[in-house]
N, C-alpha and C positions, 0 to 999 in steps of 0.2 A: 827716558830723557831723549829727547829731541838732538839730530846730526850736525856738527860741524861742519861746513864748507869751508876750506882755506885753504885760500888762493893767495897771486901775489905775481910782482912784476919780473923777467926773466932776466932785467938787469940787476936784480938783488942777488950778493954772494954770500952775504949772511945776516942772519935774525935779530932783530934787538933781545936783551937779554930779558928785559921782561913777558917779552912771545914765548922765550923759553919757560916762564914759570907759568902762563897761562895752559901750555902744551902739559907741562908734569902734571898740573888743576884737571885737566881733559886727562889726561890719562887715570890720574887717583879714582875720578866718576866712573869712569868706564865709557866715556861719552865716545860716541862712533863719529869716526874722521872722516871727512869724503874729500879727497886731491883728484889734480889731473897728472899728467903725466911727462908733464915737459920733462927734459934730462938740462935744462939749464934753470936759473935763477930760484925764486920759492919753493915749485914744486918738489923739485930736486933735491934742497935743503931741509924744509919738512918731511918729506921722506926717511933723508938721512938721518935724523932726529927719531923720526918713528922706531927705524927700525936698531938704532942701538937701544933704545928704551926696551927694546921687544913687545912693545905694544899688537895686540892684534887685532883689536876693532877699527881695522882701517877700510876702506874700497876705494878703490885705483878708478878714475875714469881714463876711457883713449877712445878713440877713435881707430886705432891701428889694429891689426891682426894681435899684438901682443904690446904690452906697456914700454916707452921708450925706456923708462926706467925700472931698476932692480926692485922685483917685486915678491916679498917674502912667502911663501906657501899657504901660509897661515893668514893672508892677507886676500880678500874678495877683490872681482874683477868684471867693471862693468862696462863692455863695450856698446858704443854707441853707434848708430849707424844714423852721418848723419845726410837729409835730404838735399846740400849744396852739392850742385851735379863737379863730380872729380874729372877735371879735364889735366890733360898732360902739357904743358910749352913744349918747344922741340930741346930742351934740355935734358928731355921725362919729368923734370920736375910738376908738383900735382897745385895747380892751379885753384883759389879758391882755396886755402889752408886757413885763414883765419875764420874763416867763414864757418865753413867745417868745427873747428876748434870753438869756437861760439858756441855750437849747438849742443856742443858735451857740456860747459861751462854753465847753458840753460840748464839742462838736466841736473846736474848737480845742485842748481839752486832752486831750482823744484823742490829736490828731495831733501835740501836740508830743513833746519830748522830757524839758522843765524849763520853768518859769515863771518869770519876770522881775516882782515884781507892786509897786505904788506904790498904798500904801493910806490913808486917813485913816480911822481907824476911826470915827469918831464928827463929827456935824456938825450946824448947826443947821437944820432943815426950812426950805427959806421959804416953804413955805406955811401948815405948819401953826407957824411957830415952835415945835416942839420938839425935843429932841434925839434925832438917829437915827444908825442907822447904818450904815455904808456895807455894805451886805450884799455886794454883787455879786464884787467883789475876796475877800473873805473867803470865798465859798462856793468862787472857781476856786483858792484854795490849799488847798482843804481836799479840794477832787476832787485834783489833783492831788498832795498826799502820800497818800491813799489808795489811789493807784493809784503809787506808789512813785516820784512824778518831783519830786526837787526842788525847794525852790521861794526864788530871793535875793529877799527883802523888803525894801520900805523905807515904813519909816511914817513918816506925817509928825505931827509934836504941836505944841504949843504948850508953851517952858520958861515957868519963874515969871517971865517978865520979859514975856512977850507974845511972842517972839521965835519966828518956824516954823522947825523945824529937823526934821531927817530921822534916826531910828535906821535902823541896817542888822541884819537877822538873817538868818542863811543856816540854812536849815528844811531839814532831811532826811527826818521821817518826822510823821507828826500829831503824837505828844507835843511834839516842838518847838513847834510851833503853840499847841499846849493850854496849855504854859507861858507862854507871853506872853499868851498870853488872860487868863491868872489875874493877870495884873498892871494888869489893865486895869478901865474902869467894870465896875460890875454888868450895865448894858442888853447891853453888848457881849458878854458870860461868855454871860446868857442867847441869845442870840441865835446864839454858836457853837454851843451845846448843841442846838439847835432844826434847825442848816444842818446837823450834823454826823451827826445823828440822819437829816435827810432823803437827805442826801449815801449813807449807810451801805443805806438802803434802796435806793437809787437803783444802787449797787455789785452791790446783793443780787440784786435784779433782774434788771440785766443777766447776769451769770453763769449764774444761772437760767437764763432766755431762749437763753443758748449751750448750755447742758446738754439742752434741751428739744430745740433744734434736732440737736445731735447727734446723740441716740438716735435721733433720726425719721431721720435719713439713713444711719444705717449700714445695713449688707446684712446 
């Protein structure tokens, strides 16, 4: 059976309860989980889920020399290198980090099979106090119904009472996606337009790049 990708927004502190019963479902198959490695929001949470289950068909992706987060022995570990050139600001801090983090987020969605993804679409900056949004979750659904792999979503909102609750939508191809887009703020609308536009290049691309390679290797 075919891999798990799940992902999820880094402002999520915790999981709808039914993620959790889908996660025991993954775990009773034996179905292999693939995360990345944030030490806040999903990642972190699925993790910590994994590993009191003591699940071991997991693999960590990062980027880093080692996972931000606690990563059990028993657990595989896929670093990626990725080609966004790492430049420093004069704080040291490394320039180029989402970018970076993207290209793990492709690889993962290569290799799965279907995505599991936990999104808050919209949240307030705290740095800059304004509202943004959760790009990262949104681009790895949108690679993967481009590339034909499912993807169960659960968004979290706020109802008219203040109260977080979680919708479920199960996405088979982008126009699912595109529909709930349209139901949502304007920043969010544009912003899929912008991921979906770069995502389609990105598809384009690569195919190219196989097409190129082909002709040069045949006899």
């Amino acid at each position: 059976m075919g891999s798990v990708f799940i992902s999820g927004s880094r402002q999520i502190d915790s999981l709808p309860e039914e993620l959790e019963e889908r996660i025991a479902n993954i775990v009773d198959q034996d179905i292999p989980v693939l995360i990345g490695d944030s030490e806040r929001g999903v990642d972190a949470r699925i993790a910590e889920d994994l590993r009191k289950r003591k699940y071991t068909n997991v693999t960590v992706y990062t980027i880093h020399d080692t996972p931000r987060i606690k990563v059990p022995e028993d657990w595989d570990i896929v670093q990626v290198s990725p080609k966004a050139e790492e430049k420093s600001s004069e704080d040291g801090k490394p320039r180029k980090q989402k970018e970076r983090e993207t290209e793990k987020d492709r690889a993962m969605g290569d290799a799965c099979k279907y995505g599991l993804i936990v999104w808050q679409d919209t949240y307030m900056h705290p740095r800059y106090g304004q509202l943004s949004v959760s790009s990262g979750s949104l681009r790895n659904a949108i690679q993967l119904l481009l590339n034909n792999k499912p993807v169960v979503l659960y968004r979290r909102y706020r109802d008219e009472f203040g109260d977080t609750l979680f919708s479920l939508r199960e996405l088979k191809d982008i126009e699912d996606l595109q529909e709930l887009v349209k139901s949502l703020e304007e920043i969010v609308q544009k912003r899929f337009e912008k991921l979906l536009k770069a995502e389609e290049e990105h598809l384009k691309a690569g195919e190219q790049l196989a097409l190129d390679f082909s002709e040069d290797t045949e006899e």
